[in-house]
ROKOLVEX-143717 format. One record per residue: x, y, z of N, C-alpha, C in turn; residue number from 1. Coordinates in nm, 4 decimals. Example, Ala and Ser with C-alpha at 12.3 -4.5 7.8 and 13.67 -1.06 7.14 Angstrom:
2
+----------+----------+----------+----------+----------+----------+----------+----------+----------+-----+
|     n.xx |     n.yy |     n.zz |    ca.xx |    ca.yy |    ca.zz |     c.xx |     c.yy |     c.zz |   i |
+----------+----------+----------+----------+----------+----------+----------+----------+----------+-----+
|   1.3190 |  -0.5690 |   0.7800 |   1.2300 |  -0.4500 |   0.7800 |   1.3200 |  -0.3300 |   0.7800 |   1 |
|   1.2850 |  -0.2250 |   0.7080 |   1.3670 |  -0.1060 |   0.7140 |   1.2900 |   0.0030 |   0.7870 |   2 |
+----------+----------+----------+----------+----------+----------+----------+----------+----------+-----+
END
This chain:
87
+----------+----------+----------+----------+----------+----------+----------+----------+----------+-----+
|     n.xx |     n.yy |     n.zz |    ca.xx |    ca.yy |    ca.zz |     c.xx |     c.yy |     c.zz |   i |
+----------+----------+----------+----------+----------+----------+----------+----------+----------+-----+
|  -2.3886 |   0.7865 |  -0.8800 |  -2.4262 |   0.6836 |  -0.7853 |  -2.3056 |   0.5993 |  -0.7456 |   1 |
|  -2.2267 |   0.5726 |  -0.8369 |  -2.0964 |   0.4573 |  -0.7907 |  -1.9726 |   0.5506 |  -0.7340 |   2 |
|  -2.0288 |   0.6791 |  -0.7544 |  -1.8838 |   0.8122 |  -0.6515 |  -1.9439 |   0.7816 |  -0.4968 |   3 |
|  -2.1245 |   0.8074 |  -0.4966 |  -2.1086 |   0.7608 |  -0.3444 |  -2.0962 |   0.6653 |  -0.3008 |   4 |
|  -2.1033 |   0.5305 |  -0.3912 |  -2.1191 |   0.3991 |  -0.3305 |  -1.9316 |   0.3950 |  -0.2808 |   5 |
|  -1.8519 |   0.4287 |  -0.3575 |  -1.6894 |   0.4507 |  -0.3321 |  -1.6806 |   0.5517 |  -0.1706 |   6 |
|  -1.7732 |   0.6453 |  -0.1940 |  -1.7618 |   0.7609 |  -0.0933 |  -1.7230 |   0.6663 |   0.0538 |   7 |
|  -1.8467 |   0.5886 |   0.0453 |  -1.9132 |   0.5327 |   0.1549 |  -1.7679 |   0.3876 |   0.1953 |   8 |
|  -1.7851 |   0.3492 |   0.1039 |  -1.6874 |   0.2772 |   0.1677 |  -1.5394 |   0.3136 |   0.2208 |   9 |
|  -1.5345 |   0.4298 |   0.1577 |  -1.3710 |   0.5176 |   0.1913 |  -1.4504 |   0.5358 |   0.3418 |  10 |
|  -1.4942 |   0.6030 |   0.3525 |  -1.5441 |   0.6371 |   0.4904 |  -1.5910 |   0.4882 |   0.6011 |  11 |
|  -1.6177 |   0.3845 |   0.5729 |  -1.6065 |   0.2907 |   0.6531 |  -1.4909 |   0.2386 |   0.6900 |  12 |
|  -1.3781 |   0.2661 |   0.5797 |  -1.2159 |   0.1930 |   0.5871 |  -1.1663 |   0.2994 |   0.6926 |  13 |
|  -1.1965 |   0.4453 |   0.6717 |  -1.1405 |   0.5429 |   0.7741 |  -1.1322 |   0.5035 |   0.8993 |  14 |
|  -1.2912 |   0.5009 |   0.9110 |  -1.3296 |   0.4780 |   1.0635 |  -1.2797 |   0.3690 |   1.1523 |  15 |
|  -1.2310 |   0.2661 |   1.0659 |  -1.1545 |   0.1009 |   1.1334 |  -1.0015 |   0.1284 |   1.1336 |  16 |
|  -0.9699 |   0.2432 |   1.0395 |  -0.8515 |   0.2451 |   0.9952 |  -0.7488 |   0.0821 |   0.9952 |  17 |
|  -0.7801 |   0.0018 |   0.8749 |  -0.7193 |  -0.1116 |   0.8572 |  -0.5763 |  -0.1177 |   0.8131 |  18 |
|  -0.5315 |  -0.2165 |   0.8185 |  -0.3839 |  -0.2473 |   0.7764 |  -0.4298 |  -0.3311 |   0.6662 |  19 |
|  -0.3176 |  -0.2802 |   0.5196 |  -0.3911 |  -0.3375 |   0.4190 |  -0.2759 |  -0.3878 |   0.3671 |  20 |
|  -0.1988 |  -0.5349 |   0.3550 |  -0.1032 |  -0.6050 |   0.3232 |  -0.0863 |  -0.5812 |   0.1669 |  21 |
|  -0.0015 |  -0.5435 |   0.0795 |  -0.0281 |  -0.5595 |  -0.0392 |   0.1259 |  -0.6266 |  -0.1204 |  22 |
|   0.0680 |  -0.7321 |  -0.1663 |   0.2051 |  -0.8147 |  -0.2378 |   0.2329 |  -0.7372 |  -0.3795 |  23 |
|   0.2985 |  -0.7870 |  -0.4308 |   0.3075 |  -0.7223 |  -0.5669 |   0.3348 |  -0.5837 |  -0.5879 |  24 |
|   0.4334 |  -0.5524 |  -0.4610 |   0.4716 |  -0.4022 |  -0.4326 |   0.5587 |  -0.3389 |  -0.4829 |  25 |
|   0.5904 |  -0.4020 |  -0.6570 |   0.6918 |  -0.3318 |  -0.7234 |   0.6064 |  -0.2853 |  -0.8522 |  26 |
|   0.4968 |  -0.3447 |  -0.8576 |   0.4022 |  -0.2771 |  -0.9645 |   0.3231 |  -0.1564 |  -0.9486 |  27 |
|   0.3824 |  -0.0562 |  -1.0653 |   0.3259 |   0.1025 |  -1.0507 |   0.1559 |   0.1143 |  -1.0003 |  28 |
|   0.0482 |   0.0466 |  -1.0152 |  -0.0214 |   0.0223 |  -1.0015 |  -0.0496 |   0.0075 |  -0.8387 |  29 |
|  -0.0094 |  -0.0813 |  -0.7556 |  -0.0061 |  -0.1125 |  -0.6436 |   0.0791 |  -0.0033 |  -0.5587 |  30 |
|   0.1589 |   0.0483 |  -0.6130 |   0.2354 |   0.1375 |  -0.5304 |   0.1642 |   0.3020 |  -0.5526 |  31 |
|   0.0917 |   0.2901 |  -0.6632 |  -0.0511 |   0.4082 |  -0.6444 |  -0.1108 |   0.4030 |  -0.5612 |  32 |
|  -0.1545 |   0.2717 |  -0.5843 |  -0.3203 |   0.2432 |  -0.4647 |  -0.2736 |   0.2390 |  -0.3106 |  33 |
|  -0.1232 |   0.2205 |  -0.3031 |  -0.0609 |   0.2606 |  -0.1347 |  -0.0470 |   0.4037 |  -0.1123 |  34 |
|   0.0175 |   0.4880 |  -0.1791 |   0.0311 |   0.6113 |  -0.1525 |  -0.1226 |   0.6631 |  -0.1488 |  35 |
|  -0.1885 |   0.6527 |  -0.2334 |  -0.3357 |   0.6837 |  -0.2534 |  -0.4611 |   0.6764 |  -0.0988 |  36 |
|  -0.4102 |   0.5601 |  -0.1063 |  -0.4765 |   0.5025 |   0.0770 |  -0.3887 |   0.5736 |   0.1714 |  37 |
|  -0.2948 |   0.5417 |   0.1641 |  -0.1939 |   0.6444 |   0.2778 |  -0.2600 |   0.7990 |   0.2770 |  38 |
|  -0.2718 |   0.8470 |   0.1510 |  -0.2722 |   1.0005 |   0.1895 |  -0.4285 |   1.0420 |   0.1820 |  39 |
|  -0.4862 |   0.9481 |   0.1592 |  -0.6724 |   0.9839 |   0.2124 |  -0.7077 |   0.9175 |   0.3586 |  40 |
|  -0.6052 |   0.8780 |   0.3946 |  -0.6544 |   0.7982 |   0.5472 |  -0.7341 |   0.7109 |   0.5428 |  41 |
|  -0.7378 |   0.6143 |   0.3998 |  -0.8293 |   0.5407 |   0.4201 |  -0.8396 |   0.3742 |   0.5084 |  42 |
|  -0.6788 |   0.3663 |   0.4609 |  -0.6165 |   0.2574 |   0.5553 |  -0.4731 |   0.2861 |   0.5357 |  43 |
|  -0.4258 |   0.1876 |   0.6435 |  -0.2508 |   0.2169 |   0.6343 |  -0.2136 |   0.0568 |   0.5565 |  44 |
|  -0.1275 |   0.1340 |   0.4299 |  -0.0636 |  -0.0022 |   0.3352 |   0.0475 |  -0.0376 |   0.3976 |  45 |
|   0.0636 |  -0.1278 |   0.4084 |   0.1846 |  -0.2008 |   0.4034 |   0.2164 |  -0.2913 |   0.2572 |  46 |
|   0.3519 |  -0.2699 |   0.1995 |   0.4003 |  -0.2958 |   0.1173 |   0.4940 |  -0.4297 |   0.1415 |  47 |
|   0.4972 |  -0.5754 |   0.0602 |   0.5760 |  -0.6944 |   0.0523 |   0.6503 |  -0.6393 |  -0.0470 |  48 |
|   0.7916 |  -0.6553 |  -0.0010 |   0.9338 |  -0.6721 |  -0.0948 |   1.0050 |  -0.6361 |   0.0212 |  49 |
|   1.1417 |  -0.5811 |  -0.1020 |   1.1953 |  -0.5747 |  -0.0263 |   1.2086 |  -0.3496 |  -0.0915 |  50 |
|   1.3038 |  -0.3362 |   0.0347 |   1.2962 |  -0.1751 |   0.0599 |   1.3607 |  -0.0972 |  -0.1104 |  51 |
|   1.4911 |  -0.1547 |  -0.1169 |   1.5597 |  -0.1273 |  -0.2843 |   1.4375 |  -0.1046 |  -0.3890 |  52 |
|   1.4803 |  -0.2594 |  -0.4287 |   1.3455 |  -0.2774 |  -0.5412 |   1.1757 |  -0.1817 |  -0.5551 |  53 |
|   1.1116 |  -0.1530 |  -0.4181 |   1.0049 |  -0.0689 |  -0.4012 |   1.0418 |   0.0346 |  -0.4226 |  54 |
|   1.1686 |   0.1150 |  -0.3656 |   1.2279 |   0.2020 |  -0.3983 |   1.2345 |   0.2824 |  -0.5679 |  55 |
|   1.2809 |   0.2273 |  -0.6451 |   1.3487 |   0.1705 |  -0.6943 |   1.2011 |   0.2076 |  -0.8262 |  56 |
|   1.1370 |   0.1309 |  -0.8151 |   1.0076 |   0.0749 |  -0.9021 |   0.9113 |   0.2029 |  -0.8617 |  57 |
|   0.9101 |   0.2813 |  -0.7414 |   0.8274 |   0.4124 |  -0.7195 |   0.9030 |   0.5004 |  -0.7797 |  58 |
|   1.0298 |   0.5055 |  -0.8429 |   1.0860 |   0.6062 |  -0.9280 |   1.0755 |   0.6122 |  -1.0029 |  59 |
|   1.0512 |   0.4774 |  -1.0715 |   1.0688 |   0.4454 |  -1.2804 |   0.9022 |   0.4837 |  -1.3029 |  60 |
|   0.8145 |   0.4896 |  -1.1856 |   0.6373 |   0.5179 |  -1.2032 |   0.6754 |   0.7049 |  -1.1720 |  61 |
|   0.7590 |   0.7392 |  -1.1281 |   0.7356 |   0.8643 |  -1.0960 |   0.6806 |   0.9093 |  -0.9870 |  62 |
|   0.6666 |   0.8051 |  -0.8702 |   0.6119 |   0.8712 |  -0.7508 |   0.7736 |   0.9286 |  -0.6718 |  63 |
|   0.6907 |   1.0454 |  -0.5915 |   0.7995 |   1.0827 |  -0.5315 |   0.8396 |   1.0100 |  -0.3765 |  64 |
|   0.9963 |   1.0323 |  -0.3472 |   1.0053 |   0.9279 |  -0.2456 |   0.9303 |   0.9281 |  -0.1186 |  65 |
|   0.9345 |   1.0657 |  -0.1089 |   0.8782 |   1.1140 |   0.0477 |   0.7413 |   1.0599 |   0.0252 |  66 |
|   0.6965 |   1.0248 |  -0.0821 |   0.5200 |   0.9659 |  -0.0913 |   0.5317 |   0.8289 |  -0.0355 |  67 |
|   0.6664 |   0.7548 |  -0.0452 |   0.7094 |   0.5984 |   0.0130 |   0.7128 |   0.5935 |   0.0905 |  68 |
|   0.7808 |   0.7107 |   0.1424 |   0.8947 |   0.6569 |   0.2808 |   0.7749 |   0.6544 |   0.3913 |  69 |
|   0.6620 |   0.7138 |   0.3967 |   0.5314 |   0.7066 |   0.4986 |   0.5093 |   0.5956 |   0.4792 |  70 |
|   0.5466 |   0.5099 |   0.4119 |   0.4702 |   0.3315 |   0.3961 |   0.5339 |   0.2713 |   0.4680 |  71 |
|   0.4627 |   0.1703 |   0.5413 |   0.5793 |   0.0169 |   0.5733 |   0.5767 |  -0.0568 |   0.4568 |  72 |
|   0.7373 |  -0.0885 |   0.4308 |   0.7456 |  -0.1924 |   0.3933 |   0.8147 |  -0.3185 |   0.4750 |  73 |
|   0.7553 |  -0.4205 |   0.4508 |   0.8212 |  -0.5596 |   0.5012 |   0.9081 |  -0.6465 |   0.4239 |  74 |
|   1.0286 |  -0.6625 |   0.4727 |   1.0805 |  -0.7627 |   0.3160 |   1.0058 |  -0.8989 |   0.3897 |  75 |
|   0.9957 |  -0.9702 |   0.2944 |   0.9901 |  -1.1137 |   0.3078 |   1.0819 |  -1.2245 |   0.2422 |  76 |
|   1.0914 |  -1.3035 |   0.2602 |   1.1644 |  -1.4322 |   0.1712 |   1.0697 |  -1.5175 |   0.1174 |  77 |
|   1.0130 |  -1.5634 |   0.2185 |   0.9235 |  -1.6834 |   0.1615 |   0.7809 |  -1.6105 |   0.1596 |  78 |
|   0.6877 |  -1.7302 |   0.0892 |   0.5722 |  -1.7229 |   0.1031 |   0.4754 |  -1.7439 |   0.2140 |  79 |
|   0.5517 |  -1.8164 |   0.3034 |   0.4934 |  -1.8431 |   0.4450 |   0.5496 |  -1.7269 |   0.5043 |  80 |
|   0.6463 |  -1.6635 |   0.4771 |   0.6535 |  -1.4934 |   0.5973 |   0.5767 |  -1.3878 |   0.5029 |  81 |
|   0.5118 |  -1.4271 |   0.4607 |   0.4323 |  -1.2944 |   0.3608 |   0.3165 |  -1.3650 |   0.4407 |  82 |
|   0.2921 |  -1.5121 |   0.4546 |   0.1363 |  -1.5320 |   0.5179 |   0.1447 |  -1.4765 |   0.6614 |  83 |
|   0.2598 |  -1.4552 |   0.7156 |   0.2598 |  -1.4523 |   0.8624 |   0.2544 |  -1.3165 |   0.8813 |  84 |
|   0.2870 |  -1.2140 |   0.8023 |   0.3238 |  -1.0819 |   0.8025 |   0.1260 |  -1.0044 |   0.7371 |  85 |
|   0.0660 |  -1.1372 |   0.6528 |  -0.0709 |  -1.0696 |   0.6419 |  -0.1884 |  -1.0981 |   0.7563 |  86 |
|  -0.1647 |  -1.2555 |   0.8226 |  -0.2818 |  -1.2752 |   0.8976 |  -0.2038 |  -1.2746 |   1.0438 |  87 |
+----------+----------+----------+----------+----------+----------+----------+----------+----------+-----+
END
């Protein structure tokens, strides 16, 4: 029951195809759940940092690069260009 309740919502994110801002883009974790969305079409991630460091942090997790390089990433500085870069 909770594979289709997941099903269903993968398939509503498809259909809008959203842009999905995600901070904290040096944690193996977050840089799963981007490649992951990237390669089911469920939405397109965009990644906060900067390009090195993401780089960098998708190697020491073991993703491969060409799984990155399909992502945007945005560097930011502040916290107000991370708000301006999500809404």
């Amino acid at each position: 029951m909770a594979d289709r309740f997941l099903e269903k919502i993968q398939e509503r994110a498809r259909a809008r195809r959203l842009r999905i801002v995600l901070p904290e883009s040096t944690e193996p974790r977050t840089l799963r759940a981007a490649v992951e969305m990237k390669s089911r079409g469920i939405a397109e991630p965009v990644l906060l940092g900067e390009h090195d460091a993401i780089r960098q942090a998708a190697r020491s997790a073991g993703i491969p690069k060409e799984r990155i390089d399909g992502i945007e990433i945005v560097p930011v500085g502040t916290v107000r260009e991370a708000m301006e870069v999500m809404f």
